[in-house]
ZAMARGU-4260 file (C-alpha; in steps of 0.2 Angstrom, whole numbers, plus 5000, padded with zeros to 4 digits):
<rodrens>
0) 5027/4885/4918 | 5040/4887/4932 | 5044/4877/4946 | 5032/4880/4956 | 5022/4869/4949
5) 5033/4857/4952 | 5032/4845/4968 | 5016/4837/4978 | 4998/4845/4975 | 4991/4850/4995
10) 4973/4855/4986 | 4963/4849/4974 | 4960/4858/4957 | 4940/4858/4962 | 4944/4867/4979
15) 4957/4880/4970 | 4943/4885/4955 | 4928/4886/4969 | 4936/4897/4983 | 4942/4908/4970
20) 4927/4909/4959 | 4915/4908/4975 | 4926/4921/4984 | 4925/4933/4968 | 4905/4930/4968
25) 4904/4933/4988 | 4912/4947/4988 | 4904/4956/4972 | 4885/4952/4982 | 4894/4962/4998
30) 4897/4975/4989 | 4882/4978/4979 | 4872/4976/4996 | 4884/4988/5004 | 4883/5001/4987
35) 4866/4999/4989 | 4863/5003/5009 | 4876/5018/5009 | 4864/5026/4994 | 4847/5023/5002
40) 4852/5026/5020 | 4868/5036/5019 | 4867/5047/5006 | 4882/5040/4998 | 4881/5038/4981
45) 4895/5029/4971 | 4887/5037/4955 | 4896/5052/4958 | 4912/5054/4952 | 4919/5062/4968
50) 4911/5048/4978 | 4918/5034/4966 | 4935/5041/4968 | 4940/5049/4982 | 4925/5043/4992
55) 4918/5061/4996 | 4933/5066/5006 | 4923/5058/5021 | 4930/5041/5026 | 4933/5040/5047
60) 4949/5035/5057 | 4945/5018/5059 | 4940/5012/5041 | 4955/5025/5035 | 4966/5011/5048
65) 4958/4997/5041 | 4961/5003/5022 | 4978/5007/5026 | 4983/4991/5035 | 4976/4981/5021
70) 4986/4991/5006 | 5002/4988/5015 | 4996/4968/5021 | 5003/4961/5002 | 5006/4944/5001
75) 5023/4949/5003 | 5020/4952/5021 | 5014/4937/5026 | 5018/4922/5015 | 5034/4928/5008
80) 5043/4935/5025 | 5039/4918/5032 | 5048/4910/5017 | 5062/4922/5017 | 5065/4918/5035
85) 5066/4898/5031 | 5080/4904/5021 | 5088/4916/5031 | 5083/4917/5049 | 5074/4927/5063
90) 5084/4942/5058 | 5071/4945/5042 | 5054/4947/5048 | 5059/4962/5057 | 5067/4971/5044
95) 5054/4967/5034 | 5042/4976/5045 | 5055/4992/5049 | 5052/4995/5032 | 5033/4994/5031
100) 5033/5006/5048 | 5042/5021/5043 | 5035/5021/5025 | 5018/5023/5032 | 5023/5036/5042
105) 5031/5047/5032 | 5015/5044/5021 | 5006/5054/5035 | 5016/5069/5034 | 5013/5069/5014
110) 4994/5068/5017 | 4992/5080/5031 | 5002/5093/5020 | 4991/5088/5003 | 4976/5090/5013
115) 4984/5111/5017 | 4990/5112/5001 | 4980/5103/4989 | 4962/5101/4997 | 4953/5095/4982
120) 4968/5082/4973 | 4961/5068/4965 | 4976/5059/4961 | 4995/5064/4965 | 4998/5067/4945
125) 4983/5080/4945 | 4995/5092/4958 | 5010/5090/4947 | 5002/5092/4930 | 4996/5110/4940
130) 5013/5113/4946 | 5024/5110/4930 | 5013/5109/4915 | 5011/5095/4901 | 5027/5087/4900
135) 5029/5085/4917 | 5013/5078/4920 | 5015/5067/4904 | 5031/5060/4913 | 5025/5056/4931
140) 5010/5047/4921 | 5022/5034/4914 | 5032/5033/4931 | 5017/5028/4941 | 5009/5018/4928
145) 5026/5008/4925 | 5027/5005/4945 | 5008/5001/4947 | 5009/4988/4933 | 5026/4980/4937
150) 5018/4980/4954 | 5001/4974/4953 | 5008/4962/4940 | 5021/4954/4951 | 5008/4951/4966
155) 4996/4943/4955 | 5010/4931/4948 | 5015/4929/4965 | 4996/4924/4970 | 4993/4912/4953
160) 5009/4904/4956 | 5005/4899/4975 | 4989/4893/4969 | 4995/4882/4956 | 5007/4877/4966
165) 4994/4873/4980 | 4982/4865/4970 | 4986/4862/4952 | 4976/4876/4944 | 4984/4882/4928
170) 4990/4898/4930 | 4984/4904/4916 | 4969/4904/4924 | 4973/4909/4939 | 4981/4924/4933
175) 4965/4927/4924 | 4953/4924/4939 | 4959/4933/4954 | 4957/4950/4946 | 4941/4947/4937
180) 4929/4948/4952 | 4938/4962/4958 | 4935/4972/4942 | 4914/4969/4946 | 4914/4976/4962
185) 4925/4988/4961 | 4915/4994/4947 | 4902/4993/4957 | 4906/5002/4973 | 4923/5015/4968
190) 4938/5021/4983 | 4923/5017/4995 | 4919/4998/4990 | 4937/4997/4990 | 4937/5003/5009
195) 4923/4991/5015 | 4932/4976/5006 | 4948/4983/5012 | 4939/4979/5032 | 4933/4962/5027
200) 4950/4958/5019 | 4961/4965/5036 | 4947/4957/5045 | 4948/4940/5038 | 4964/4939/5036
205) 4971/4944/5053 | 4961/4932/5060 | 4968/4918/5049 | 4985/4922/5053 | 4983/4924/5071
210) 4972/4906/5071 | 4989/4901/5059 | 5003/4909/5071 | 4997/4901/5088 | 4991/4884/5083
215) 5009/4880/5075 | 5015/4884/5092 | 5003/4875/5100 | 5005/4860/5089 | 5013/4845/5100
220) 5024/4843/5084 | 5031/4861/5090 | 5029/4859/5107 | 5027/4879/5109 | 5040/4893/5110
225) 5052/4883/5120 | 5051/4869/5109 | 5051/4878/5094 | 5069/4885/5100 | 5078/4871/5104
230) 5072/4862/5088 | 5076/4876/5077 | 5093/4878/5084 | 5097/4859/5086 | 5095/4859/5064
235) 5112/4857/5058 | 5112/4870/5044 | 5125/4883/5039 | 5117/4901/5031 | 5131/4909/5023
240) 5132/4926/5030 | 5123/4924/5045 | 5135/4923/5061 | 5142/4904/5064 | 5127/4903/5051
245) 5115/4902/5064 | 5095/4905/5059 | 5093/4913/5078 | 5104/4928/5076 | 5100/4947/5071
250) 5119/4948/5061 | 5112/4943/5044 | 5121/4950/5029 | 5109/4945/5016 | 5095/4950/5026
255) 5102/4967/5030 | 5105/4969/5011 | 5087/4962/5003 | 5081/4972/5020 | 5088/4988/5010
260) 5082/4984/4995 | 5065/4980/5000 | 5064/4997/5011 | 5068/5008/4993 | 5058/4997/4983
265) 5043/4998/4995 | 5045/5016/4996 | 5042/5017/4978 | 5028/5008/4976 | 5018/5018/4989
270) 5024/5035/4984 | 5023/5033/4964 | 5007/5023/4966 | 4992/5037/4967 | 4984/5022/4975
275) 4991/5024/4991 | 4989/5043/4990 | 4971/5041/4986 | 4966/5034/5003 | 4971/5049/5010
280) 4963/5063/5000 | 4948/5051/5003 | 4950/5053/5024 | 4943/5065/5035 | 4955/5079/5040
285) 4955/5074/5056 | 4958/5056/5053 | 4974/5056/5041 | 4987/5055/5052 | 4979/5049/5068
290) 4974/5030/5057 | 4991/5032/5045 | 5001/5033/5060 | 4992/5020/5070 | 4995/5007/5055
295) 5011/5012/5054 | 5014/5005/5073 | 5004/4988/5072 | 5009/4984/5054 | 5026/4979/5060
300) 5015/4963/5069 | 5011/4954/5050 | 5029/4950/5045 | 5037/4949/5064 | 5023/4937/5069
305) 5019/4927/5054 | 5036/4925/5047 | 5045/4920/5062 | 5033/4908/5069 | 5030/4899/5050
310) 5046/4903/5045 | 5056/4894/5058 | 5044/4880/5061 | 5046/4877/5045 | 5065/4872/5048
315) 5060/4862/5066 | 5050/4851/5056 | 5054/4847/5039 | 5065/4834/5041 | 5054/4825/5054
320) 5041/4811/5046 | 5027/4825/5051 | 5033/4834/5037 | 5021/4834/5022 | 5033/4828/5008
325) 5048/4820/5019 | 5059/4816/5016 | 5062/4827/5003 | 5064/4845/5008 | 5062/4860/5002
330) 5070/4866/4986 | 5076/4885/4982 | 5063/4886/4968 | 5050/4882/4980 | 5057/4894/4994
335) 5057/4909/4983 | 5041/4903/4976 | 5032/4906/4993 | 5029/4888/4996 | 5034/4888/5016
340) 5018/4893/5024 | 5008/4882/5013 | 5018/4866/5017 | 5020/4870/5038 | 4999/4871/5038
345) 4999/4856/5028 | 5010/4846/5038 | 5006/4853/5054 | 4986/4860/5054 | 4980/4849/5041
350) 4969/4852/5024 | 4958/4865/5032 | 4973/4877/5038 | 4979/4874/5018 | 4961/4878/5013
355) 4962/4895/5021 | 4978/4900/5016 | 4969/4900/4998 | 4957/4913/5007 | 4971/4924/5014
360) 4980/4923/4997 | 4963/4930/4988 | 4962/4943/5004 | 4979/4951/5002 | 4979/4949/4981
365) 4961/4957/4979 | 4964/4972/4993 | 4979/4975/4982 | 4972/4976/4964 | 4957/4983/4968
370) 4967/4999/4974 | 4976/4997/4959 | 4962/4997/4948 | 4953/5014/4956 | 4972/5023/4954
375) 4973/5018/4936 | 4954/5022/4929 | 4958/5039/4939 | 4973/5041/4930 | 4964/5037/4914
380) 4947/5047/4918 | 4957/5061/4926 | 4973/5065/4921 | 4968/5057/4902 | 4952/5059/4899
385) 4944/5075/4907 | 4964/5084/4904 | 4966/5083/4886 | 4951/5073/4879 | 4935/5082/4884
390) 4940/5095/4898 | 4921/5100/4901 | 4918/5082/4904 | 4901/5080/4916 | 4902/5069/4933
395) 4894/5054/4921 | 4904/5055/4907 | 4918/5054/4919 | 4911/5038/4928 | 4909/5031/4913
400) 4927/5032/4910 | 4933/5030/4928 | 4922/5012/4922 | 4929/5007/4909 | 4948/5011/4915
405) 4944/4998/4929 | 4939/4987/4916 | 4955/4989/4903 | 4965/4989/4917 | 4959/4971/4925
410) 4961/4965/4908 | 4978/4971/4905 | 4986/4965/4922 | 4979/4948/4918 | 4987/4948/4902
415) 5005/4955/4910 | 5005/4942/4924 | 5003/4929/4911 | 5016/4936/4902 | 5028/4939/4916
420) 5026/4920/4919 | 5029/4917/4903 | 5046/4927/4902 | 5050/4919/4918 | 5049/4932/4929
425) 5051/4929/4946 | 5046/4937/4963 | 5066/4939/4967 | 5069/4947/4950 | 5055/4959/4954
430) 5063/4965/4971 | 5078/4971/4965 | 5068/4979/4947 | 5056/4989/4955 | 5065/5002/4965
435) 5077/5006/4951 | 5063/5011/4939 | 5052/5018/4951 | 5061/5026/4964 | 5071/5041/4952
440) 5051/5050/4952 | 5048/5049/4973 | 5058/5063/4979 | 5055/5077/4963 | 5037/5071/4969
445) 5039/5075/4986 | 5047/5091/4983 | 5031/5098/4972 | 5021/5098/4990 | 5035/5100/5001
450) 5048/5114/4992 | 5043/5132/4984 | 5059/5132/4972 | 5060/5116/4966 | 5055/5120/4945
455) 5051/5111/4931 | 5065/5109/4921 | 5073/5099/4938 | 5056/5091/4939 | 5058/5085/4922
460) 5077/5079/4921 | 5079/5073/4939 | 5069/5059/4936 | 5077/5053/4919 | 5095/5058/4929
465) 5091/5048/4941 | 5086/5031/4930 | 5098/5034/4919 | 5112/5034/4934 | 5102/5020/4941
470) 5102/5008/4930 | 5119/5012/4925 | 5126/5010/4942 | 5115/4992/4942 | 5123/4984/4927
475) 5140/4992/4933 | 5139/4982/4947 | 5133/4966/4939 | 5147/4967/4928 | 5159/4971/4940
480) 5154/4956/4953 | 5148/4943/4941 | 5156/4947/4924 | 5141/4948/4915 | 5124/4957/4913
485) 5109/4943/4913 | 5093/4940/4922 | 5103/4931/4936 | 5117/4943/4939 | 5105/4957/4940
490) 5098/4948/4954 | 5113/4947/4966 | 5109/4958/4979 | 5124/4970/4982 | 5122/4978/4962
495) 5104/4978/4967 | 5105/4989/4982 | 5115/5000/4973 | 5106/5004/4957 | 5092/5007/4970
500) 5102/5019/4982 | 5107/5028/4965 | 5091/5029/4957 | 5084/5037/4975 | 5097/5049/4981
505) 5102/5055/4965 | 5086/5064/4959 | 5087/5075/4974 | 5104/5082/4969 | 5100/5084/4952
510) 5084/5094/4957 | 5092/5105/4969 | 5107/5109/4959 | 5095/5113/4943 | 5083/5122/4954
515) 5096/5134/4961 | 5105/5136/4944 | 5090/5142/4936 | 5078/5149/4952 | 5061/5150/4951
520) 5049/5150/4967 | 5028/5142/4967 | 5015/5150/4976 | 5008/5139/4985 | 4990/5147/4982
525) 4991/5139/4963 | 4985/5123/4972 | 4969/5131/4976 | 4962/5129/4959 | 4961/5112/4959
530) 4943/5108/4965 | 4930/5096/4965 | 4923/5089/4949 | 4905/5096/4947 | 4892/5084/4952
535) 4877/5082/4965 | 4887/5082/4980 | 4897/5096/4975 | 4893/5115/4987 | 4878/5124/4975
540) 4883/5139/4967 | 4887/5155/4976 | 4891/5147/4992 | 4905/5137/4989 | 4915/5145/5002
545) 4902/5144/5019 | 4897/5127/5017 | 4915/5121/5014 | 4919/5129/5029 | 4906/5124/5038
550) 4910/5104/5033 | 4928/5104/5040 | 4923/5114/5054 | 4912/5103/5062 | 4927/5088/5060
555) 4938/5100/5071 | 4924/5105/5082 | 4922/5125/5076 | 4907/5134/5083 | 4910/5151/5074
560) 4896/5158/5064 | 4893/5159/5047 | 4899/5177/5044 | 4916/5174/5055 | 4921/5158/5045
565) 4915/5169/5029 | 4927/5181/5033 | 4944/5171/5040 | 4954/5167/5027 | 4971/5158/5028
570) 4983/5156/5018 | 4990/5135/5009 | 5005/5138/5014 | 5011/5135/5032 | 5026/5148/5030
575) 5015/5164/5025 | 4999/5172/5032 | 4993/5179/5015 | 4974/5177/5009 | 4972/5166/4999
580) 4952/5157/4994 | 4942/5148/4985 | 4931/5157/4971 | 4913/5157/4975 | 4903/5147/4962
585) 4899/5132/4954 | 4916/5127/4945 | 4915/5121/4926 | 4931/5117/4924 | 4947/5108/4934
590) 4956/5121/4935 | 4950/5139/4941 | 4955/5154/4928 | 4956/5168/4942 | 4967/5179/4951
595) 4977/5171/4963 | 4972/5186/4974 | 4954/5180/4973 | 4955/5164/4978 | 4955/5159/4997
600) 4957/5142/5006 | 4941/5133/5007 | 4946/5125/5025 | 4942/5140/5040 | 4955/5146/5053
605) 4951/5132/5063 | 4953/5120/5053 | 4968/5126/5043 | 4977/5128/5063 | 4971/5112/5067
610) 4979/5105/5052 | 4995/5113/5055 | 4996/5105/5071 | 4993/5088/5065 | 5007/5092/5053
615) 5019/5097/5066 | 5013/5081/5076 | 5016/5068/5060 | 5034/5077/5056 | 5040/5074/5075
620) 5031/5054/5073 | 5040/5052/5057 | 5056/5058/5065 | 5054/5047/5080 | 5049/5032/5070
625) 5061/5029/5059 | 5074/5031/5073 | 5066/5018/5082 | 5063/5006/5070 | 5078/5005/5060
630) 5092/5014/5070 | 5088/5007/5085 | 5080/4991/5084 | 5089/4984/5070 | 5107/4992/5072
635) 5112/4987/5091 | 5104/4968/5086 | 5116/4967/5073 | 5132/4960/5081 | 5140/4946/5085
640) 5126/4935/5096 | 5114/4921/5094 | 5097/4922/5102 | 5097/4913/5120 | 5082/4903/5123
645) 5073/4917/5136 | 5075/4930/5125 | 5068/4920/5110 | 5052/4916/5120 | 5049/4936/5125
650) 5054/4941/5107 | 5040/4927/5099 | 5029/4931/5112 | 5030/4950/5109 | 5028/4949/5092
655) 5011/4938/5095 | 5005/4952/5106 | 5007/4965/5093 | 4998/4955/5083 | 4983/4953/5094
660) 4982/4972/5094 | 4983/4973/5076 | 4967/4965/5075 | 4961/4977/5088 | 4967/4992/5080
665) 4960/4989/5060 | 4945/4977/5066 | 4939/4980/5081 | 4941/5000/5082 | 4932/5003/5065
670) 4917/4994/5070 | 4916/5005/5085 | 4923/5022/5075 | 4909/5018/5062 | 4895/5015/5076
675) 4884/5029/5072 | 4882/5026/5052 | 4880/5008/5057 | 4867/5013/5068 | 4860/5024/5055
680) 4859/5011/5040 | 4852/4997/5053 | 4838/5010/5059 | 4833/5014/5042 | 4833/4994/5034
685) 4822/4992/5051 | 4811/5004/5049 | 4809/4998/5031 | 4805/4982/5030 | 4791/4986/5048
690) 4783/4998/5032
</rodrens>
């Protein structure tokens, strides 16, 4: 067992088994209930394999924001920024969340363009298996499985080792326990379960951290933002690398290099997780880019607020008797172990505040592997099972599959935690791993949806290029700077950020040169086969077309009638005005066997324009936003400058401000966005239980 375990206990082993098994129970009743109301009063049934999957295409803006927030509110994010600024300063938490910002935008422009291209995608693999063929297919399978279980495992070690650490529990068990309850209700409920829990997560937590956030300010052991200040920079500690190794400057070497690192290896875990893509097939047209980007503005709050304010009160107070273990202080192992927040609440807030930290850990673990569990079964039912297995697969036999995937795969990640911690695997270790192996597949992936010409012999061997120059460039470096390969030198940051710079860039050169060497162009109108799976919620035969239509139309408000949007055809592809459709009929199969001459788009003009335009609107966003957030927010920071004591308290006070909107913008707006259905189900209980 690692170090973690080392040290004082804060909990009890009694109150770590019950919230987590309590927790786990709670949330499986919530869910059933929920399942249960959407079928009987919302015509939603999670039966269907299109519902248990992709939701039915038909989840609002505001529970889209909420979903969204909650995918990208890891652990990391809140418990870890705040340790990693204890150990570096003030200069972390915000490139923490530059990273976060961009990533999510950039996301918005990928599902605005799937939703033109590929209407009907179930998982990202299903568009790349139609694309390339087999092979290719067979090789994105094992890029996004390798990144979904290296990063699914590493946050539930990260979880079970805060919790034994917190309260004794062995983390065996722990491992065992936090994805077990997810697996029942996410059996239970499908993509949409995992949007409703997604809300109670965000909801949850947010509250907790902004309850965490401003009673450590207002603790008299702070004495607020001034005294949090002038306590933080009378600390007489030297970080290497930071200017005159102050804690209060933005001129942080090692934060600007794990701040690199992170930004790749986050970027891989969205892109190659069909997780993250998921949510967005499962949107409403109109709502993709509208909640993505939204997010991708008040996530920045989570790591700015939370890990500045815990970070650094963390360094005011731990070598004051108010400190929960003084006088010792904290060690390395336990920094990098997450142990910051949990010891500030104890010392400052008490063993309630340490209580619900457990609840914010099961919040942001659970919201995690329950997205991980519907991308994996999808993979398995999808792009295994109903590909090569039984291609005429019916919507149950699918489910059944889609079941038993979510089962396998809750198993399996409790078993690779364990033997991650067992391996001793650490948290660090993983940062610098990840983007190496996972980012050689993100840009040959985004170049299937986003390029004509890119073909299938680059999408094959930029990705295996690109790892191969990866990892070589990663124990180059190692070698190079440390004079040796081993699990410690591999984790020194500068080899780190290169093997993950390589294993990025290079696959876009390879792709292009092989591409051009040996052209070959895709017509867009290929996509267009992919459609629904067959089920009760599919269009009836013979008027797949109209009442496809006729659905998006009413999202972008278009009052044609029936025989206009019949007859306006539009092509996928933003670049050409050729007809292209979708076959009229019930489909049997995945994949349609026609002409492409005989297939048209089964979005109208409308809402193919109006799709367009969100396009053009999320390209611009994406533009702006990463020039905001990392050119010019971080860059002009970094220089030679400590933080006076005014500009600390607008930059603390800021970042709680952003935070408050958070909550407004993935709580609040939800509630109110989902008004009408609420309405609805309420009605229909009510008039229910008066029968």
């Amino acid at each position: 067992m690692g170090a973690v375990s080392e040290g004082p206990q804060l909990l009890s082993q009694g109150t770590g088994y019950g919230l987590v098994i309590g927790l786990s129970i709670l949330f499986c009743l919530i869910i059933i209930g929920a399942v249960r109301i959407q079928k009987r009063y919302l015509s939603e049934d999670s039966n269907q394999s299109e519902m248990f999957m992709v939701a039915n295409r038909s989840v609002g803006t505001g529970l889209t924001a909420s979903a969204v927030f909650s995918s990208w509110m890891w652990i990391n994010e809140s418990v870890f920024s705040a340790a990693y600024t204890y150990k570096w300063g003030i200069a972390l938490p915000v490139w923490w969340a530059s990273g976060l910002s961009f990533q999510i935008a950039l996301m918005a422009v990928l599902g605005i363009v799937a939703k033109l291209r590929v209407p009907y995608a179930h998982t990202s693999l299903e568009f790349m298996r139609m694309r390339y063929g087999t092979y290719v297919h067979w090789l994105f399978i094992l890029l996004n499985l390798v990144n979904n279980i290296f990063g699914c495992g590493s946050m539930i070690l990260a979880g079970a080792q805060l919790l034994t650490g917190m309260t004794g529990m062995h983390v065996v068990a722990a491992c065992t326990l936090l994805p077990a309850g997810v697996v029942l209700y996410t059996v239970v409920g499908g993509l949409k379960a995992t949007f409703l829990t997604d809300f109670l997560h965000t909801a949850i937590a947010l509250i907790l951290l902004l309850y965490f956030a401003f009673a450590v300010l207002a603790n008299e052991h702070i004495g607020g933002v001034s005294g949090l200040y002038e306590k933080v920079k009378a600390r007489d500690v030297y970080i290497e690398g930071n200017y005159m190794g102050s804690l209060l400057t933005m001129k942080s070497k090692s934060t600007a290099l794990f701040g690199l690192v992170l930004k790749f290896g986050n970027l891989a875990l969205v892109l190659m997780d069909t997780a993250f893509w998921q949510k967005s097939f499962a949107s409403e047209v109109r709502s993709t880019v509208p909640a993505y980007d939204l997010v991708s503005i008040v996530i920045i709050a989570v790591p700015w607020c939370t890990g500045t304010i815990i970070g650094l009160a963390a360094r005011a107070v731990e070598n004051t008797p108010v400190w929960f273990n003084y006088p010792t202080t904290l060690t390395l192992d336990q920094v990098n172990s997450g142990l910051v927040m949990p010891y500030v609440l104890k010392s400052l807030l008490g063993t309630n505040a340490t209580s619900g930290l457990l609840v914010l850990i099961f919040m942001a673990i659970t919201s995690t592997v329950s997205s991980s569990m519907i991308a994996v079964s999808s993979i398995i039912s999808l792009d295994g099972y109903r590909t090569y297995i039984h291609p005429h697969a019916s919507n149950q036999q699918t489910l059944k599959v889609s079941h038993w995937g979510v089962v396998f795969h809750g198993c399996f990640m409790a078993g690779f935690a364990i033997m991650l911690e067992y391996a001793g695997a650490t948290n660090n270790f993983s940062t610098y791993f990840r983007p190496i192996i996972a980012c050689p597949g993100i840009i040959p992936m985004m170049l299937t949806i986003l390029w004509s010409r890119q073909t299938k012999l680059a999408a094959i061997l930029a990705p295996v290029l690109g790892l191969l120059a990866g990892l070589a460039t990663w124990f180059a470096c190692a070698w190079h700077w440390s004079g040796a390969i081993n699990i410690t030198t591999l984790q020194d940051q500068v080899p780190g950020l290169y093997g993950a710079v390589v294993s990025f860039f290079s696959p876009a050169l390879f792709s292009v040169v092989i591409s051009l060497l040996y052209p070959a162009r895709f017509d867009w109108r290929e996509f267009l086969r992919i459609e629904l799976i067959e089920d009760k919620s599919a269009p009836p035969s013979g008027n797949v077309t109209t009442e496809a239509v006729d659905v998006v139309g009413k999202l972008v408000g278009d009052d044609r009638t029936a025989n206009e949007k019949e007859t306006a055809h539009f092509a996928a592809s933003p670049s050409t005005s050729e007809p292209a459709s979708v076959l009229a009929g019930s489909p049997k199969s995945n994949y349609r066997k026609s002409d492409l001459d005989d297939v048209v788009h089964p979005f109208g003009a409308a809402s193919v324009a109006h799709i367009r335009r969100w396009l053009r609107y999320s390209t611009i966003y994406f533009i702006v936003n990463f020039l905001t957030t990392v050119v010019l927010w971080l860059l002009p920071l970094y220089r030679d400058w400590i933080f006076t004591k005014r500009f600390f308290a607008g930059w603390v006070i800021t970042a709680a401000i952003w935070e408050l909107g958070a909550f407004g913008a993935v709580v609040v707006y939800p509630v109110f966005d989902g008004r009408h259905a609420i309405a609805k189900a309420v009605r229909g209980m009510r008039g229910e239980w008066r029968r």
